[in-house]
SEMAR-47715 format. One record per residue: residue number from 1; residue in three letters; z, x, y of N, C-alpha, C in turn. Coordinates in Angstrom, 2 decimals. Each point is the difference from the previous one (the first is absolute). Last residue first. Example, Ala and Ser with C-alpha at 12.3 -4.5 7.8 and 13.67 -1.06 7.14 Angstrom:
2
   voro   bati       n.z       n.x       n.y      ca.z      ca.x      ca.y       c.z       c.x       c.y
      2    ser      7.08     12.85     -2.25      0.06      0.82      1.19      0.73     -0.77      1.09
      1    ala     -0.07      0.29     -5.72      0.00     -0.89      1.19      0.00      0.90      1.20
***
This chain:
99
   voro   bati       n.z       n.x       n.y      ca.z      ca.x      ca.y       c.z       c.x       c.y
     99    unk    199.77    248.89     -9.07      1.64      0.34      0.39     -0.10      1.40      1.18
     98    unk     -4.31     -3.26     -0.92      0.53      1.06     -0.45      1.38      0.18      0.14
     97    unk     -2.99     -3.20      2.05      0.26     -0.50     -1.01      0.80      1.20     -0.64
     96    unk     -1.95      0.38      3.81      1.55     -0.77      0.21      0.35     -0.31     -1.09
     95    unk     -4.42      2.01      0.31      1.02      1.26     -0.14      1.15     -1.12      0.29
     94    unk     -4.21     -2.13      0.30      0.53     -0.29     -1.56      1.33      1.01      0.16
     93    unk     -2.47     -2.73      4.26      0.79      1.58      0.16      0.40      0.12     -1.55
     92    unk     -2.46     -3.95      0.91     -0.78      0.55      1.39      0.97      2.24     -0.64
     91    unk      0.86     -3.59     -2.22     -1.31      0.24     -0.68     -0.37      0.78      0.93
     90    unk      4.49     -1.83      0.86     -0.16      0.96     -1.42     -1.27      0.49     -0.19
     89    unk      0.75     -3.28      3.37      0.73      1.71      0.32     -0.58      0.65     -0.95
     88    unk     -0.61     -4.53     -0.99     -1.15      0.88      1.14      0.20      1.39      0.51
     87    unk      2.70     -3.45     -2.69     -0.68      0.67     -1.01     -0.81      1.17      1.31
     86    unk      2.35     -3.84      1.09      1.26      1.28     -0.09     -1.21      0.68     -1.08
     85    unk     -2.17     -2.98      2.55      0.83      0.07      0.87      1.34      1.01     -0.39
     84    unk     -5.18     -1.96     -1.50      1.33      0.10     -0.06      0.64      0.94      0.93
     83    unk     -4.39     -0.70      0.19      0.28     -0.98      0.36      1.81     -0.01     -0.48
     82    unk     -3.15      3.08     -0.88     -0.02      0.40      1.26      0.84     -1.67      0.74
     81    unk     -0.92      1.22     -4.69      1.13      0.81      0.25      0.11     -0.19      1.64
     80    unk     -3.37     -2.16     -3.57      0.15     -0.36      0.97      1.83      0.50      0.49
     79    unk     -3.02      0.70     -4.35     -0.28      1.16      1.39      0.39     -1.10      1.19
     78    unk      1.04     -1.69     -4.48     -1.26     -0.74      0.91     -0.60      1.43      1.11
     77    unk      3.85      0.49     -3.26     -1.47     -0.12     -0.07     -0.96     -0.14      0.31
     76    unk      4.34      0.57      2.13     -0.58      1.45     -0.53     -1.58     -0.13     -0.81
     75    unk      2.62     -4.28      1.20     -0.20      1.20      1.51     -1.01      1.17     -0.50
     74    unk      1.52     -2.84     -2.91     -0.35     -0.66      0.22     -0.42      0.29      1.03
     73    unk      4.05      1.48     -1.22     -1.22      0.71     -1.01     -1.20     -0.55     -0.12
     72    unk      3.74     -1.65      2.69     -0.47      2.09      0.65     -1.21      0.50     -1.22
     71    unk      1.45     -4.89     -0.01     -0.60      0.32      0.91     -0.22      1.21      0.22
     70    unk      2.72     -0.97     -3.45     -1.42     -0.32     -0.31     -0.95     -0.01      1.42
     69    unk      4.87      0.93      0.31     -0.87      0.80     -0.85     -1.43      0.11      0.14
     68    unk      2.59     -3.43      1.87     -0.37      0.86      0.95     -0.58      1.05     -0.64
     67    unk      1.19     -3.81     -2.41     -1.02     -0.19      0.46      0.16      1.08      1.40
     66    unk      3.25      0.32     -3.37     -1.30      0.52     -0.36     -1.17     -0.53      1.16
     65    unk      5.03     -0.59      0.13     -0.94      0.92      1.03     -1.68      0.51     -0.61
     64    unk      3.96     -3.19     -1.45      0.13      0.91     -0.85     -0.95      0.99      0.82
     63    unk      2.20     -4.89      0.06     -0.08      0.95      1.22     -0.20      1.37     -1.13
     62    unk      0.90     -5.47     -1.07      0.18      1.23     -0.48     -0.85      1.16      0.72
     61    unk      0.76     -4.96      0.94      0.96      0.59     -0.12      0.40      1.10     -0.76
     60    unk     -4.15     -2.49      0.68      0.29      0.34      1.23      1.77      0.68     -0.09
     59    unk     -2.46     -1.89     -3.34     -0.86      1.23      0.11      0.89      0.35      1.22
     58    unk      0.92     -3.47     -3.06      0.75      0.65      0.64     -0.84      1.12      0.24
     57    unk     -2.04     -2.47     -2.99      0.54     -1.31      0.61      1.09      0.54      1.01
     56    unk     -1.91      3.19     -3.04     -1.08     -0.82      0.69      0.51     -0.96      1.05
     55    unk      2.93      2.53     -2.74     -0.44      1.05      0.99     -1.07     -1.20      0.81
     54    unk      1.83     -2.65     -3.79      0.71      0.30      1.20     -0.36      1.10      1.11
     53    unk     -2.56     -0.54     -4.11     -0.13     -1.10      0.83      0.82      0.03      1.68
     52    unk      0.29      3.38     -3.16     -1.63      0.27      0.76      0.64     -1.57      0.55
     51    unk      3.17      0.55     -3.15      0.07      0.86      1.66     -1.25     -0.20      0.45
     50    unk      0.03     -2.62     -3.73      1.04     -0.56      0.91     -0.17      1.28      1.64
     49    unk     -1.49      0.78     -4.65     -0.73     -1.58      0.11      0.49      0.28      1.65
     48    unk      1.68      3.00     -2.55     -1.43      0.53      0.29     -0.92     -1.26      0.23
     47    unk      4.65     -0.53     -0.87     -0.37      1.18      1.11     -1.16      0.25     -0.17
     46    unk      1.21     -2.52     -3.27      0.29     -1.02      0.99      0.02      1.03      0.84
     45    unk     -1.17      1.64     -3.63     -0.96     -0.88      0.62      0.03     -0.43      0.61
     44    unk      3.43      2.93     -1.02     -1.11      0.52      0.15     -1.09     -0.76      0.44
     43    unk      3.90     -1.97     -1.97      0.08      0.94      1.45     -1.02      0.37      0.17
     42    unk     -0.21     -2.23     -4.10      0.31     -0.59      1.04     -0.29      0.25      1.25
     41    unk      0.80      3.36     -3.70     -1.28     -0.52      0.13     -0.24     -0.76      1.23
     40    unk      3.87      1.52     -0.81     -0.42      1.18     -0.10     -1.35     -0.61      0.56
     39    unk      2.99     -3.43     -1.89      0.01      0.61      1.29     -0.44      0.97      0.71
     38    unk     -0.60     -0.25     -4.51     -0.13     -1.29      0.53     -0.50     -0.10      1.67
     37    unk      2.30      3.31     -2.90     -1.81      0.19      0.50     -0.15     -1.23      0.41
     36    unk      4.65     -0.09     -0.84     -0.35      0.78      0.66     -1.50      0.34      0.36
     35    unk      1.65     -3.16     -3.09      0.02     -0.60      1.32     -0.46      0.99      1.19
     34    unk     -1.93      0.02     -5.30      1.20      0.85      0.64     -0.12     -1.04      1.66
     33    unk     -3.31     -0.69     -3.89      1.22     -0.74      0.26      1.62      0.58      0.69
     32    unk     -4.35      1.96     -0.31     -0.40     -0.73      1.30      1.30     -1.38     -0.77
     31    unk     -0.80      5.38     -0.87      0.38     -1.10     -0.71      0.27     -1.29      1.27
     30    unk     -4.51      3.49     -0.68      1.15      0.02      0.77      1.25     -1.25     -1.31
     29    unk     -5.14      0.98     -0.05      0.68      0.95     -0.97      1.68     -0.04      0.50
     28    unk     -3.57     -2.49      2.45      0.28     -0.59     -1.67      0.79      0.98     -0.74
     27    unk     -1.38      1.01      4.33      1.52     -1.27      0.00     -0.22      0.01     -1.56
     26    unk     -3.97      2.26      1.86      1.07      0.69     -0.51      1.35     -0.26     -0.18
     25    unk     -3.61     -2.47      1.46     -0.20      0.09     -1.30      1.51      0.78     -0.47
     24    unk     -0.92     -0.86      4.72      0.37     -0.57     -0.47      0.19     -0.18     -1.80
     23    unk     -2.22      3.30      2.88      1.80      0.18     -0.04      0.63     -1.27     -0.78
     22    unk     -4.61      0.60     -0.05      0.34      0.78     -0.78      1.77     -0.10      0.20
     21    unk     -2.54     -3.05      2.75     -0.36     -0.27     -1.72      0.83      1.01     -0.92
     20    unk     -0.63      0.53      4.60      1.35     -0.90      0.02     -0.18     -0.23     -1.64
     19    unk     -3.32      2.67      1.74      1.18      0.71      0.18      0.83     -0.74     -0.56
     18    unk     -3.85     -1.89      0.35     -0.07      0.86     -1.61      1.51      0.52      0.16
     17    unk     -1.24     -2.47      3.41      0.44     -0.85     -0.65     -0.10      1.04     -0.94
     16    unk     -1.24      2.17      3.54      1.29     -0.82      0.33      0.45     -0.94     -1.54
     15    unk     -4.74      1.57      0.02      0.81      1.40     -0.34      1.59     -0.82      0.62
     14    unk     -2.82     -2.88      0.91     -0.13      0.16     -1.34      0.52      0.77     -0.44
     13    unk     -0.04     -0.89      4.59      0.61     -0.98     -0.73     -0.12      0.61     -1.48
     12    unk     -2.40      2.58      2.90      1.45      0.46     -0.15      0.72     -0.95     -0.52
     11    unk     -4.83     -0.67     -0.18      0.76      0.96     -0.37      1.48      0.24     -0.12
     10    unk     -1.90     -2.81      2.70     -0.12     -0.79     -1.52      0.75      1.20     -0.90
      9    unk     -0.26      0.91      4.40      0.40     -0.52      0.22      0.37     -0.81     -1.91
      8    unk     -3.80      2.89      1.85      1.02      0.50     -0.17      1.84     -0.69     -0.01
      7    unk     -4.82     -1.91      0.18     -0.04      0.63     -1.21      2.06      0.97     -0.39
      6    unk     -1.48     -2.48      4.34      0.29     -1.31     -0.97      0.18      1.22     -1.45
      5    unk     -1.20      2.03      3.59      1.30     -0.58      0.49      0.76     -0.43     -1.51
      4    unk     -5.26      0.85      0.19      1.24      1.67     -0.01      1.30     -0.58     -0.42
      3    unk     -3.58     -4.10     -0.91      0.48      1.06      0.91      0.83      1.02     -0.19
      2    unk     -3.15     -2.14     -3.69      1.17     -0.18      0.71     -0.09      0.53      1.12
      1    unk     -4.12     -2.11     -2.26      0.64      1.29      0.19      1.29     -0.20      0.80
***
């Protein structure tokens, strides 16, 4: 018997590869002796190869504040509001939230 992890994981490889199967099928109807789809094509793989690598290999030089996000919503689930520090006003008084 698989695991949860492992089941959901196989899954999304399989539905991932049906995706790339269908876009890729759909090149055959293209004129793939044009330089322009060429390059059309190219680009696309070589960016969808290349940025994840680079975001990965440069995590530290992109600042986007989600990991303070994910902490206020990470606050609100857990019911642990009494430990934050800009959420605690709000739960203790909801009327500041009003205009």
């Amino acid at each position: 018997m698989l695991e949860p992890h492992l089941y959901y994981h196989v899954c999304a490889y399989v539905w991932l590869g049906m995706i790339v199967a269908v876009g890729l099928s759909s090149l055959q109807h293209c004129d793939m002796s044009s330089s322009r789809n060429i390059f059309i094509v190219g680009l696309s793989l070589f960016t969808g190869l290349a940025v994840p690598q680079w975001i990965q290999d440069n995590q530290s030089s992109i600042q986007t504040g989600m990991h303070f996000f994910l902490h206020q919503v990470y606050s609100v689930e857990t019911g642990e509001l009494h430990k934050n520090k800009y959420l605690h006003p709000l739960a203790l008084n909801p009327s500041k939230l009003s205009p």
